[in-house]
DRENMIPA-618357 format. One record per atom (N, C-alpha, C): chain; residue number from 1; residue in one letter; x, y, z. Coordinates in steps of 0.001 Angstrom, whole numbers. Example, Ala and Ser with C-alpha at 12.3 -4.5 7.8 and 13.67 -1.06 7.14 Angstrom:
! DRENMIPA-618357
<site chain="A" n="1" res="A" c1="13190" c2="-5690" c3="7800"/>
<site chain="A" n="1" res="A" c1="12300" c2="-4500" c3="7800"/>
<site chain="A" n="1" res="A" c1="13200" c2="-3300" c3="7800"/>
<site chain="A" n="2" res="S" c1="12850" c2="-2250" c3="7080"/>
<site chain="A" n="2" res="S" c1="13670" c2="-1060" c3="7140"/>
<site chain="A" n="2" res="S" c1="12900" c2="30" c3="7870"/>
! end
This chain:
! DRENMIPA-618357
<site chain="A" n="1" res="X" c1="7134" c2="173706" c3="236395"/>
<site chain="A" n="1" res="X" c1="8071" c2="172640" c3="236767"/>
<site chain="A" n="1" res="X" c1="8357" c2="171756" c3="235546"/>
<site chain="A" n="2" res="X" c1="9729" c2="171633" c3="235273"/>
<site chain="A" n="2" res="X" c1="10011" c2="170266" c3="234520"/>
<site chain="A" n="2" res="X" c1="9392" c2="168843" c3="234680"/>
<site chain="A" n="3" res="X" c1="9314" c2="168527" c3="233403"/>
<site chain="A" n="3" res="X" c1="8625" c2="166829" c3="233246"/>
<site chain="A" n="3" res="X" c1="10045" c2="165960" c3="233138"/>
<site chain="A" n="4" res="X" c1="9692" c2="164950" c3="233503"/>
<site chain="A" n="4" res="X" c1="10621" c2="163881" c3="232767"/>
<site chain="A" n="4" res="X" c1="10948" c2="163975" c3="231224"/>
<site chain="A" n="5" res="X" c1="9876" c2="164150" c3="230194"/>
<site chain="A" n="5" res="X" c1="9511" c2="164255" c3="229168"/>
<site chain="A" n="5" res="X" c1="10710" c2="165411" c3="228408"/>
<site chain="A" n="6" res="X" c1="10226" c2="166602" c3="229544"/>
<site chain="A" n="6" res="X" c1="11511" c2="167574" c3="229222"/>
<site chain="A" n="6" res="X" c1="12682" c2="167599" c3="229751"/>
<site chain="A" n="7" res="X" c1="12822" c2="166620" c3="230150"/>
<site chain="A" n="7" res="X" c1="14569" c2="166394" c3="230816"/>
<site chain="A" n="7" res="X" c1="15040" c2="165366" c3="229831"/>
<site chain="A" n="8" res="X" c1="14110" c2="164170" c3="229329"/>
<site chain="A" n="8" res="X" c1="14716" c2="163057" c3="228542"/>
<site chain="A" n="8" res="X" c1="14428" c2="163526" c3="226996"/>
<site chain="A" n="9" res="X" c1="13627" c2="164431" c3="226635"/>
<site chain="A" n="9" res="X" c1="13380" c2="164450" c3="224949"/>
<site chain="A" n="9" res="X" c1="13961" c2="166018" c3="225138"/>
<site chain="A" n="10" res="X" c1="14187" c2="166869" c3="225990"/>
<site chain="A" n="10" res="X" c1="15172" c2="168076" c3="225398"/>
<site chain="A" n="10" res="X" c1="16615" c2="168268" c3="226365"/>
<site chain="A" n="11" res="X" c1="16858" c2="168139" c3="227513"/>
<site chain="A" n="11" res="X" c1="17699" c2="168391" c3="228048"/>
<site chain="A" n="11" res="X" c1="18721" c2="167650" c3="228067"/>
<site chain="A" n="12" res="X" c1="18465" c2="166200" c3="227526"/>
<site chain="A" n="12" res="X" c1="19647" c2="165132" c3="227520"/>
<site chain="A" n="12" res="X" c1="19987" c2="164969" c3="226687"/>
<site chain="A" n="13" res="X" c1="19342" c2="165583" c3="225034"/>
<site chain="A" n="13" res="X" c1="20247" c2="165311" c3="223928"/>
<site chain="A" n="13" res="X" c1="20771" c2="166720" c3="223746"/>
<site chain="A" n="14" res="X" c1="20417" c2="168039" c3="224963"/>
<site chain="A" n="14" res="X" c1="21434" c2="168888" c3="224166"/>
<site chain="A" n="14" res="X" c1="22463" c2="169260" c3="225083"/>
<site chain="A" n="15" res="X" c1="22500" c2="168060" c3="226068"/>
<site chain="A" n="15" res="X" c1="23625" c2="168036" c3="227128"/>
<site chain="A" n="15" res="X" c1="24706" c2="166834" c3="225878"/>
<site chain="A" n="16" res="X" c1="23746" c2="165550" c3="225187"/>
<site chain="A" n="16" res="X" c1="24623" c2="165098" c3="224742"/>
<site chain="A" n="16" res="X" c1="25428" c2="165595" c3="223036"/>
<site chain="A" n="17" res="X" c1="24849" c2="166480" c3="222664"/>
<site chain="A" n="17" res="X" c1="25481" c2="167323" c3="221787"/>
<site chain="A" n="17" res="X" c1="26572" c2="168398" c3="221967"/>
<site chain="A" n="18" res="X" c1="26254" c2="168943" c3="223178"/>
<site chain="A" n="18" res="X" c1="27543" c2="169606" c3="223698"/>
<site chain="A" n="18" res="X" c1="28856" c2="168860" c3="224313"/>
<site chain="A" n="19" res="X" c1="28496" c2="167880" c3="224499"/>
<site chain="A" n="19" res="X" c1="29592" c2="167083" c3="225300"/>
<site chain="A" n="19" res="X" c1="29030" c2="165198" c3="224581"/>
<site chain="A" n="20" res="X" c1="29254" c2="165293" c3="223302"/>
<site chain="A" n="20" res="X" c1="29384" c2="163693" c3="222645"/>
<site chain="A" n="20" res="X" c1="30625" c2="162965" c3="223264"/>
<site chain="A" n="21" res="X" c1="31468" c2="163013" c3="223876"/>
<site chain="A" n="21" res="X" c1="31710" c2="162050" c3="224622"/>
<site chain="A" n="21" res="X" c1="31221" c2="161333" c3="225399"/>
<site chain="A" n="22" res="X" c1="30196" c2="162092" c3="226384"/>
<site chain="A" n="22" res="X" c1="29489" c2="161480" c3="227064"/>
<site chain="A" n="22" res="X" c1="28423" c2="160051" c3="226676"/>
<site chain="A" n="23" res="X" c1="28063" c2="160353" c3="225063"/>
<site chain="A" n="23" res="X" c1="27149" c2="159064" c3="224090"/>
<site chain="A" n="23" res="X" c1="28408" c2="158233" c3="224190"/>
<site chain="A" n="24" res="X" c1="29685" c2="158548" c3="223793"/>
<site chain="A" n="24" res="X" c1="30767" c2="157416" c3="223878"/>
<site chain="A" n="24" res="X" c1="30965" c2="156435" c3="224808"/>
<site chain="A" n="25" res="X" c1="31084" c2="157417" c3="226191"/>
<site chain="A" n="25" res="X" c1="31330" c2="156480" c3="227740"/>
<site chain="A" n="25" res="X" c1="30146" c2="156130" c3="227789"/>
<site chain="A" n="26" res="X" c1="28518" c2="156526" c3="227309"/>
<site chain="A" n="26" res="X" c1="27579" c2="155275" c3="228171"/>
<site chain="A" n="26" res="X" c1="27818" c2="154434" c3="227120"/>
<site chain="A" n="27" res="X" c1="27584" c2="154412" c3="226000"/>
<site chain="A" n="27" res="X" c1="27652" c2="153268" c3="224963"/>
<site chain="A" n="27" res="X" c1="26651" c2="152409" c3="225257"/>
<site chain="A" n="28" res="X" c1="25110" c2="152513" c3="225049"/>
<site chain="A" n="28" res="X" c1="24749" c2="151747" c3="225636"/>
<site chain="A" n="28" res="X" c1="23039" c2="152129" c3="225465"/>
<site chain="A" n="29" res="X" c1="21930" c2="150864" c3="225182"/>
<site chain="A" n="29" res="X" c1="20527" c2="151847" c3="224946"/>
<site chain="A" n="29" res="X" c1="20319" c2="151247" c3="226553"/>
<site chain="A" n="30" res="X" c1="19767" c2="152320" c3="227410"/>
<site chain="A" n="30" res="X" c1="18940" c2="152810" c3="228637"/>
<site chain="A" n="30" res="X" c1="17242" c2="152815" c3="228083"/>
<site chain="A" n="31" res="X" c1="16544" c2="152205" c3="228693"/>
<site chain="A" n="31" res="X" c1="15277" c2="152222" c3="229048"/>
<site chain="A" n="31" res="X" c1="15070" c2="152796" c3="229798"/>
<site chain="A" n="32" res="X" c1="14337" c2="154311" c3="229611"/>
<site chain="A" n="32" res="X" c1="13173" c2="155009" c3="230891"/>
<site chain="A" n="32" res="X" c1="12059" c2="154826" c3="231152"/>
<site chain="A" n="33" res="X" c1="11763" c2="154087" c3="232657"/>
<site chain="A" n="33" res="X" c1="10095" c2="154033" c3="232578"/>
<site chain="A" n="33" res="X" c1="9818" c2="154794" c3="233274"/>
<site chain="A" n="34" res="X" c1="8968" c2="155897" c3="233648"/>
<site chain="A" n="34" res="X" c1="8816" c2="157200" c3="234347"/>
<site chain="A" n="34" res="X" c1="7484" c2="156552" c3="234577"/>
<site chain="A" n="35" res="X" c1="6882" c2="156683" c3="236385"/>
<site chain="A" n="35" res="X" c1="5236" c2="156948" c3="236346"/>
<site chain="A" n="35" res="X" c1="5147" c2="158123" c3="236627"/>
<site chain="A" n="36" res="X" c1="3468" c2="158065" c3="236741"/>
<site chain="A" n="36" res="X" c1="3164" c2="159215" c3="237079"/>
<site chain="A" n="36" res="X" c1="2896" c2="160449" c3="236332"/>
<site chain="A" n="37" res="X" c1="2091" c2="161428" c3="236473"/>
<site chain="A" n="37" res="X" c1="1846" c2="162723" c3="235633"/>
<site chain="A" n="37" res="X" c1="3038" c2="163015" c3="235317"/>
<site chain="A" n="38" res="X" c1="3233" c2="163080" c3="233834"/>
<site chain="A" n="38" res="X" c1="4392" c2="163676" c3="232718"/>
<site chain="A" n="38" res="X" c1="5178" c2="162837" c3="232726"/>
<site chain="A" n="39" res="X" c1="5077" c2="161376" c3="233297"/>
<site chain="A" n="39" res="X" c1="5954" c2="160124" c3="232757"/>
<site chain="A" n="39" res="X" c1="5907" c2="159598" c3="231515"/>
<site chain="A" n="40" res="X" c1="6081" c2="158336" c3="231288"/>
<site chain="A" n="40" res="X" c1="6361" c2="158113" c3="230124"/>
<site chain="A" n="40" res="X" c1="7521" c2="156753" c3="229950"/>
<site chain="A" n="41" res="X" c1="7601" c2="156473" c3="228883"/>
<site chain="A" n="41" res="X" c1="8461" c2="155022" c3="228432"/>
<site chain="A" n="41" res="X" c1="9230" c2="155818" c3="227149"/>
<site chain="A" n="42" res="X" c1="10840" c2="156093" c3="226969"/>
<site chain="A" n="42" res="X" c1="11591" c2="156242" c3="226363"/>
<site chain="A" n="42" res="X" c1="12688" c2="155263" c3="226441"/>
<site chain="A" n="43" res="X" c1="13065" c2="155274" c3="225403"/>
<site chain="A" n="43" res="X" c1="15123" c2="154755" c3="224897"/>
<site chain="A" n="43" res="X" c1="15364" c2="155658" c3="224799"/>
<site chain="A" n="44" res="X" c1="17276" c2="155645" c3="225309"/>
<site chain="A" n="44" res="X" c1="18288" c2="156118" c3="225104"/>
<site chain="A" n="44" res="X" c1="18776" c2="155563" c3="224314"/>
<site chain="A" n="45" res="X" c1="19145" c2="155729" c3="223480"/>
<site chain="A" n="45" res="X" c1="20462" c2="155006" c3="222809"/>
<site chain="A" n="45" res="X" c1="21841" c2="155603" c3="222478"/>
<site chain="A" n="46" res="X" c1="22589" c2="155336" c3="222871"/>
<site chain="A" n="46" res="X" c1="23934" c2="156073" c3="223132"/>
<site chain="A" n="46" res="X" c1="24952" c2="155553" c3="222145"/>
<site chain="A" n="47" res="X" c1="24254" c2="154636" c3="221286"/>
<site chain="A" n="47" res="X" c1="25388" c2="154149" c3="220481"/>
<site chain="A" n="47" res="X" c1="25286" c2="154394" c3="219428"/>
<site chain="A" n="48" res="X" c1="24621" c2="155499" c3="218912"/>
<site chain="A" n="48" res="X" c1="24302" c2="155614" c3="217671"/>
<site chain="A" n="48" res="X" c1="24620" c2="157380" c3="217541"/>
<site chain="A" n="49" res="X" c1="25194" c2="158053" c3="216626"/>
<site chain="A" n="49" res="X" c1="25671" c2="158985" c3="216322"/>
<site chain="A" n="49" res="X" c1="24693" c2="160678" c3="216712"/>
<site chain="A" n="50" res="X" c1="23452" c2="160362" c3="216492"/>
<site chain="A" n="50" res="X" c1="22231" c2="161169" c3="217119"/>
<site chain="A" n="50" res="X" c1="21264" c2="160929" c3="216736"/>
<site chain="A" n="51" res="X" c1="20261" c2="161670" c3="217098"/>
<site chain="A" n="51" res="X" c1="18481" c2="160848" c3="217657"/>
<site chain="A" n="51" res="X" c1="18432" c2="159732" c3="218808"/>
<site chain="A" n="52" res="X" c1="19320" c2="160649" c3="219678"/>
<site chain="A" n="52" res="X" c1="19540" c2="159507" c3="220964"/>
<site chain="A" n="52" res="X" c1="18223" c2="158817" c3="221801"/>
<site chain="A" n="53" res="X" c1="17169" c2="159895" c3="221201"/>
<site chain="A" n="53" res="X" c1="16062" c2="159495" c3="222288"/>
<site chain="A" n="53" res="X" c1="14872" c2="159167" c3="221352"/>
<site chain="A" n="54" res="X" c1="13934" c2="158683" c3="221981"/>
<site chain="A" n="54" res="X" c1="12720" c2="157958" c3="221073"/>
<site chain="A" n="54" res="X" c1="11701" c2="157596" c3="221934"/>
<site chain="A" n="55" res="X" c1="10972" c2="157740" c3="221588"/>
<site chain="A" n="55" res="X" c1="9260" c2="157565" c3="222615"/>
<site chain="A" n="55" res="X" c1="9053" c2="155845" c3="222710"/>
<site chain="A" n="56" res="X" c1="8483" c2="155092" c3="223477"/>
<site chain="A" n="56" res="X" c1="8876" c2="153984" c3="223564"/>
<site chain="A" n="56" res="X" c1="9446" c2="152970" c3="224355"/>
<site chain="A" n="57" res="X" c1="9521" c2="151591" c3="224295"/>
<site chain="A" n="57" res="X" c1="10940" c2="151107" c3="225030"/>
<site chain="A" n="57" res="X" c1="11124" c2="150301" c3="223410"/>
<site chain="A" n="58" res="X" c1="12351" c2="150746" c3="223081"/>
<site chain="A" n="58" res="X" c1="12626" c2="150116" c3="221309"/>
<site chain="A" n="58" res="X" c1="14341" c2="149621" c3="221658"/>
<site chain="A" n="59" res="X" c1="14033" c2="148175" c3="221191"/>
<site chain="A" n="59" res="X" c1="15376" c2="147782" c3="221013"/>
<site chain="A" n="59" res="X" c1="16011" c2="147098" c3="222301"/>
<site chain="A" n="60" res="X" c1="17140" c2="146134" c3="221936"/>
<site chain="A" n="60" res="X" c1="17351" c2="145463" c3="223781"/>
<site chain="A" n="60" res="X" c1="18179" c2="146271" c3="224751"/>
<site chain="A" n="61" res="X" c1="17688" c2="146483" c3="225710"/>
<site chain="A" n="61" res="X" c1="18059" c2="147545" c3="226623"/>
<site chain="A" n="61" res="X" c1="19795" c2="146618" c3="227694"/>
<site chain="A" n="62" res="X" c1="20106" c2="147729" c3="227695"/>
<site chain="A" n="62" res="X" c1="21428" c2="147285" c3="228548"/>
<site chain="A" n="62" res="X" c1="21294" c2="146842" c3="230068"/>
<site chain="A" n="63" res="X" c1="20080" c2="148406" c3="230549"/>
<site chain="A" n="63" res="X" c1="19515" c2="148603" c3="231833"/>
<site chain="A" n="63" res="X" c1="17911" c2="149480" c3="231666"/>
<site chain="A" n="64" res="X" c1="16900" c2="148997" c3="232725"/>
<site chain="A" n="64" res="X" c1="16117" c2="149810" c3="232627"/>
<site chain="A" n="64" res="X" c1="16032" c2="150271" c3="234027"/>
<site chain="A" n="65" res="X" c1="15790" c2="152093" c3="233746"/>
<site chain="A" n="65" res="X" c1="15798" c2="153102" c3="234966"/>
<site chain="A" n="65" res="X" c1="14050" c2="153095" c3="235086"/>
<site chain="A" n="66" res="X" c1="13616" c2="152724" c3="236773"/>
<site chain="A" n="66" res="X" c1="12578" c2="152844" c3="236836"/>
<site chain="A" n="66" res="X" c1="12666" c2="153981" c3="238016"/>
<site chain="A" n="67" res="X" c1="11169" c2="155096" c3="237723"/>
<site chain="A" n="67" res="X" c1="11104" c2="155970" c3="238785"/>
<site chain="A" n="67" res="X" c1="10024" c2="157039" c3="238723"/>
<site chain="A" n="68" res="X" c1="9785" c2="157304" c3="239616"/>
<site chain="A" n="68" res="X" c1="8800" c2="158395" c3="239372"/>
<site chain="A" n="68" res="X" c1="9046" c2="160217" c3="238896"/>
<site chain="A" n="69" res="X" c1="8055" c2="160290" c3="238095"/>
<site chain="A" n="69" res="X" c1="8596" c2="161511" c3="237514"/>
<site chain="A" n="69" res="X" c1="8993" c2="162884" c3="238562"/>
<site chain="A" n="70" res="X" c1="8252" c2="162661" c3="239644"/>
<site chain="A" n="70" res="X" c1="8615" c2="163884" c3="240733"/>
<site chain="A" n="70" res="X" c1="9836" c2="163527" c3="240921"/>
<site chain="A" n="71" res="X" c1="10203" c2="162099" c3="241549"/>
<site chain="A" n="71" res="X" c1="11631" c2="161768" c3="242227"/>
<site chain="A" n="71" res="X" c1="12644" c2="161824" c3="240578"/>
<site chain="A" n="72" res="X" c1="12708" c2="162028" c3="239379"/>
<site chain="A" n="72" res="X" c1="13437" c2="161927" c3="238216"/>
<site chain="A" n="72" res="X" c1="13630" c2="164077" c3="238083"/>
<site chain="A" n="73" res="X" c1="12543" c2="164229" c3="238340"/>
<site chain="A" n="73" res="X" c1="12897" c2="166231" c3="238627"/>
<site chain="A" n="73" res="X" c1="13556" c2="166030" c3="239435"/>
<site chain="A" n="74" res="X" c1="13032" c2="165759" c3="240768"/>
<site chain="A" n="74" res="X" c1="14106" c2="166180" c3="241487"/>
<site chain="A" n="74" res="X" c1="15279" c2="166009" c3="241711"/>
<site chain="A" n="75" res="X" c1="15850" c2="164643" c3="241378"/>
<site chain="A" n="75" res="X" c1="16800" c2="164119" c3="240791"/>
<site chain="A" n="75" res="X" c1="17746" c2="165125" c3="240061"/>
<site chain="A" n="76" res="X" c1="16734" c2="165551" c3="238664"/>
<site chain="A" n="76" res="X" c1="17734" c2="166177" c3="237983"/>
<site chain="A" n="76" res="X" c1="17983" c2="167566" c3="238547"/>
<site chain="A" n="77" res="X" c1="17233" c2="168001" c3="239220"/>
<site chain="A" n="77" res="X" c1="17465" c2="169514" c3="239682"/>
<site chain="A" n="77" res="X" c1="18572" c2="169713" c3="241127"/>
<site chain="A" n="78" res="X" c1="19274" c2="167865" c3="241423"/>
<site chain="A" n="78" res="X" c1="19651" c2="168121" c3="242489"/>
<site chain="A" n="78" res="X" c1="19596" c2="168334" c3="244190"/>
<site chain="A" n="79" res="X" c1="17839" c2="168059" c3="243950"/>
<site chain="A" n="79" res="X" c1="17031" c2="167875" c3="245290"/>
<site chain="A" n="79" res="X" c1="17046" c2="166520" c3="245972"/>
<site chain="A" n="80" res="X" c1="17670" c2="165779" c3="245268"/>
<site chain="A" n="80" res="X" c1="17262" c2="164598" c3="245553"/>
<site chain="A" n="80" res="X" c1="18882" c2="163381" c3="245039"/>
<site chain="A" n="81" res="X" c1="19211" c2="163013" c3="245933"/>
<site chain="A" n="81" res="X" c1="20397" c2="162274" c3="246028"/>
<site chain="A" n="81" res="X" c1="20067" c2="160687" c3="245146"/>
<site chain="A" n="82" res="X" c1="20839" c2="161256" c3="244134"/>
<site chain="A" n="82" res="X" c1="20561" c2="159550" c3="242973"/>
<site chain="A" n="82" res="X" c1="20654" c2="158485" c3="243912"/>
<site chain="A" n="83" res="X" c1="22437" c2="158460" c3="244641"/>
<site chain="A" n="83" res="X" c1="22235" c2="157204" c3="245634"/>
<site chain="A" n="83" res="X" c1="21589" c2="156980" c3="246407"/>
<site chain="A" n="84" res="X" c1="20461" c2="157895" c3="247422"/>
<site chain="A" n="84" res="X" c1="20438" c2="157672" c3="248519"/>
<site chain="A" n="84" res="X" c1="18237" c2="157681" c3="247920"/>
<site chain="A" n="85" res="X" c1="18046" c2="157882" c3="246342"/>
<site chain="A" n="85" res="X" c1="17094" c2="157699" c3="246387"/>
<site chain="A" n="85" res="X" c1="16963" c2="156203" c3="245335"/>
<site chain="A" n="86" res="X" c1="18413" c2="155696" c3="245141"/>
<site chain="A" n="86" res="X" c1="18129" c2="154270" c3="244718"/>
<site chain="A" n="86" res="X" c1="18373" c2="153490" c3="245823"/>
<site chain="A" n="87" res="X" c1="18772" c2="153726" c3="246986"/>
<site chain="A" n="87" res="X" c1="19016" c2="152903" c3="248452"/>
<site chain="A" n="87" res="X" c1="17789" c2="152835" c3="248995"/>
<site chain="A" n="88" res="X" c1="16628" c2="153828" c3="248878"/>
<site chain="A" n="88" res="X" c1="15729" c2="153587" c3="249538"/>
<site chain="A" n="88" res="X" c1="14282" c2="153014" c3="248085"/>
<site chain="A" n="89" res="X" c1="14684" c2="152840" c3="247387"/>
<site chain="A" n="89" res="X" c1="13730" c2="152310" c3="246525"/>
<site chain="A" n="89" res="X" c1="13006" c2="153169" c3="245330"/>
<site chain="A" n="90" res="X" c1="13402" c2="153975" c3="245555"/>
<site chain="A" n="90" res="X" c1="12561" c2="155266" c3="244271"/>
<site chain="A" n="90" res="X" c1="13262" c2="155298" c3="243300"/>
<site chain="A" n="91" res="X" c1="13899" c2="154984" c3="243116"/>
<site chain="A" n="91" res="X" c1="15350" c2="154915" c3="241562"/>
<site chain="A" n="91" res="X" c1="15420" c2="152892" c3="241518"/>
<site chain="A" n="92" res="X" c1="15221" c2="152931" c3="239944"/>
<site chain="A" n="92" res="X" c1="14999" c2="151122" c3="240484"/>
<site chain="A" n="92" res="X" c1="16192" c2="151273" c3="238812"/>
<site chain="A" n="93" res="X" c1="17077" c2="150029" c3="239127"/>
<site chain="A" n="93" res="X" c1="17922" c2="149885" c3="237490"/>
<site chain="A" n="93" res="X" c1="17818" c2="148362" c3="237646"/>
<site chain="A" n="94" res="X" c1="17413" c2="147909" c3="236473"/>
<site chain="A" n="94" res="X" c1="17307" c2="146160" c3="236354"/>
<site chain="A" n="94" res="X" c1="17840" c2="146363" c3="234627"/>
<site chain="A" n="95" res="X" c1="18988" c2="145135" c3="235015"/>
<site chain="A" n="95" res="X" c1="19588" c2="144372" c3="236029"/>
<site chain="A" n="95" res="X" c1="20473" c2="145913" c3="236350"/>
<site chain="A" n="96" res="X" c1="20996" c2="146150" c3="237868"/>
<site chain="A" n="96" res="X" c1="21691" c2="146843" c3="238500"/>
<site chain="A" n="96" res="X" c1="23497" c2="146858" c3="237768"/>
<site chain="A" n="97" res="X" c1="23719" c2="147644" c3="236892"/>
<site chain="A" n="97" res="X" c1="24881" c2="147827" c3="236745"/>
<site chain="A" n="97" res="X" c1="25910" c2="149219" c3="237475"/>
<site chain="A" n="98" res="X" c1="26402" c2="148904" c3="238639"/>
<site chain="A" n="98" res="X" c1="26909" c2="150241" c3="238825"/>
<site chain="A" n="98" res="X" c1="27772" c2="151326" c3="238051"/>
<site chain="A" n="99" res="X" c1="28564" c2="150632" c3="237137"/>
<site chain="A" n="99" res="X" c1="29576" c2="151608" c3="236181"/>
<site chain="A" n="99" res="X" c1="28513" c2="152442" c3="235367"/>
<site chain="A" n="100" res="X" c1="27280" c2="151819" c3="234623"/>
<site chain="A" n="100" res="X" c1="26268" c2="152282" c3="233734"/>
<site chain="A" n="100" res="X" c1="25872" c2="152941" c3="234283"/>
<site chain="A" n="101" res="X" c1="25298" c2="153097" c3="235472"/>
<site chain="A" n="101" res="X" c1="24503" c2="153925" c3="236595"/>
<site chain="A" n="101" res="X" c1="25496" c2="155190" c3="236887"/>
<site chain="A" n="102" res="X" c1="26642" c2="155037" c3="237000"/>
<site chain="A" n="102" res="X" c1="27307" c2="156075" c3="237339"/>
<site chain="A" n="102" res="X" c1="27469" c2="156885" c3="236067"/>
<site chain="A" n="103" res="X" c1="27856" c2="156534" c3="235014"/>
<site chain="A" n="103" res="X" c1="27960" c2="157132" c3="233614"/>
<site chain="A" n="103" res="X" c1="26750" c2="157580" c3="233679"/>
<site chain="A" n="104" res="X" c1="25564" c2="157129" c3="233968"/>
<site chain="A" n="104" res="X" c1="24381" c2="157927" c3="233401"/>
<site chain="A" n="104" res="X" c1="24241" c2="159335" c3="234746"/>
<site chain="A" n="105" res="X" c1="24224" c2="158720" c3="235557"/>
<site chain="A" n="105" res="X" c1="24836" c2="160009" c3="236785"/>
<site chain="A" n="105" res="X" c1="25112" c2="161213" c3="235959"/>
<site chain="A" n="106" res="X" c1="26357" c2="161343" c3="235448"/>
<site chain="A" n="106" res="X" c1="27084" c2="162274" c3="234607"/>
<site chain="A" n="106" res="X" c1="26348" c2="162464" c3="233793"/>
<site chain="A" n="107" res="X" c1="25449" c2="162235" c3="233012"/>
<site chain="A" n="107" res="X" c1="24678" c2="162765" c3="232232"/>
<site chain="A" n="107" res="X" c1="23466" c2="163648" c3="232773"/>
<site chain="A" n="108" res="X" c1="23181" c2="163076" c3="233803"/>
<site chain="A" n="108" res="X" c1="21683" c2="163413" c3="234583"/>
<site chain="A" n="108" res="X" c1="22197" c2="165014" c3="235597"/>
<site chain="A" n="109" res="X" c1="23574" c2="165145" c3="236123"/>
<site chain="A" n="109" res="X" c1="23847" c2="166003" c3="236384"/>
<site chain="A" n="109" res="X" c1="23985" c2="167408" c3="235735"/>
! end
């Protein structure tokens, strides 16, 4: 099974290398705090040309995505409904921006 680890340090920068527009529309550094076995604390940073990701929380964050690493697999694999698992509390974004949230959607898909 996928980690968070391997969805945020390999699968999201070579989703954002194939499709660099996508670093354009978030524009923006994202904080991941993942618990749990194979969680972890990363930045995104989307505004910077590449080395989008970094171990850490580095730098002032736009939004931070809080969640657990099972509910962040399943998430990304599609098992698990982004909205309907930030409506019930397992997907947390502070402060709550919906446009950011949705842009990152598109990435996470």
């Amino acid at each position: 099974m996928a980690s968070a680890k391997d969805i945020i340090e390999g699968q999201i920068p070579e989703k954002l290398k194939a499709k660099p527009e996508l670093a354009k529309e978030i524009n923006a550094i994202i904080h991941f705090d993942v618990s749990g076995d194979g969680g972890g604390k990363w930045t995104l940073d989307t505004t910077k040309e590449d080395g989008w990701v970094s171990e850490g929380l580095n730098g002032a964050s736009k939004m931070t995505v809080s969640v657990s690493n099972e509910d962040f697999v399943k998430i990304r694999e599609g098992k698990l409904n982004p909205q309907m698992a930030a409506m019930s509390g397992k997907l947390k974004f502070k402060p709550m921006d919906m446009g950011l949230a949705m842009k990152l959607a598109k990435l996470l898909s």
